[in-house]
C-alpha atoms as one frame of an Amber mdcrd trajectory, in Angstrom:
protein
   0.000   0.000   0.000   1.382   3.972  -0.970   2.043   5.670   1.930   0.333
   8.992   1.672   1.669  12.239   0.998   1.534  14.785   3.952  -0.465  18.029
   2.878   2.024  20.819   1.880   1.287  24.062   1.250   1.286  24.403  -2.167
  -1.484  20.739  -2.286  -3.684  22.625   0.160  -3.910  25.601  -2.380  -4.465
  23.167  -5.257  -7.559  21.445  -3.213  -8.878  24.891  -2.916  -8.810  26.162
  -6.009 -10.444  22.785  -7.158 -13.083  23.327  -4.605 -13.812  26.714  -6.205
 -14.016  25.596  -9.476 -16.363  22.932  -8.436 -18.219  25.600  -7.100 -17.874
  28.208  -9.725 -19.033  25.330 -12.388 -22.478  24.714 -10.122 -23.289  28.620
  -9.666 -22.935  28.200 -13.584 -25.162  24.967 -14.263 -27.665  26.337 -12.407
 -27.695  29.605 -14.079 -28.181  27.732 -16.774 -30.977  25.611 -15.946 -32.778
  29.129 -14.482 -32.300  30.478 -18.293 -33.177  27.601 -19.564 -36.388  26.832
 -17.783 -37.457  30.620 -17.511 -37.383  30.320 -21.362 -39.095  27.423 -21.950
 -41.737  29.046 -18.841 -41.844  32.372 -21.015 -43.189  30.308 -24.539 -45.565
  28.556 -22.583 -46.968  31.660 -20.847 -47.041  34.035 -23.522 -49.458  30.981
 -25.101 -46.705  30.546 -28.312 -47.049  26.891 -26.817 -49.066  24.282 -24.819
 -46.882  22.332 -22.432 -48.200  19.429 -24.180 -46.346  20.994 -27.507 -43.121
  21.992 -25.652 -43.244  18.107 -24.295 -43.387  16.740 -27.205 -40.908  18.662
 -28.895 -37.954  18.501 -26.017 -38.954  14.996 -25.246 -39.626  15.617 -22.130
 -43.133  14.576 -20.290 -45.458  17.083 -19.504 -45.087  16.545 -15.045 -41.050
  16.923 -15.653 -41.558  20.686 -17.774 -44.476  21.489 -14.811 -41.969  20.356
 -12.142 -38.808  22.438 -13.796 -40.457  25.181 -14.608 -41.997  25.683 -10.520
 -38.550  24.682  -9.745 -36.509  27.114 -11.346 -38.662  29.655 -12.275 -40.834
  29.724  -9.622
């Protein structure tokens, strides 16, 4: 078995940067899921499309839309 490495300074920086990236890359998922499902929310309220029509045409089933769209847009 490796023996593990003891933490140095310059390994503790690296784990921290990674943990902001991870971070930074959520904050940006779920700004895109907001813009996303805001747009897809926007189509269906300005009546351009029924939810069944917007299901049908992003494959997804009508409950998963509903359940995005109260999720993210509110």
């Amino acid at each position: 078995m490796t023996p593990t490495r003891p933490d140095t300074p310059q390994a503790t920086a690296a784990k921290k940067r990674l943990d902001d990236a991870a971070t930074a890359r959520d904050k940006a998922i779920e700004a895109a899921h907001r813009a996303y499902w805001s747009a897809v929310a926007a189509e269906i309220e300005a009546k351009n499309l029924t939810q069944v029509a917007v299901a049908t045409h992003l494959d997804f089933s009508r409950e998963h839309i509903r359940k995005q769209v109260k999720r993210y847009v509110g």
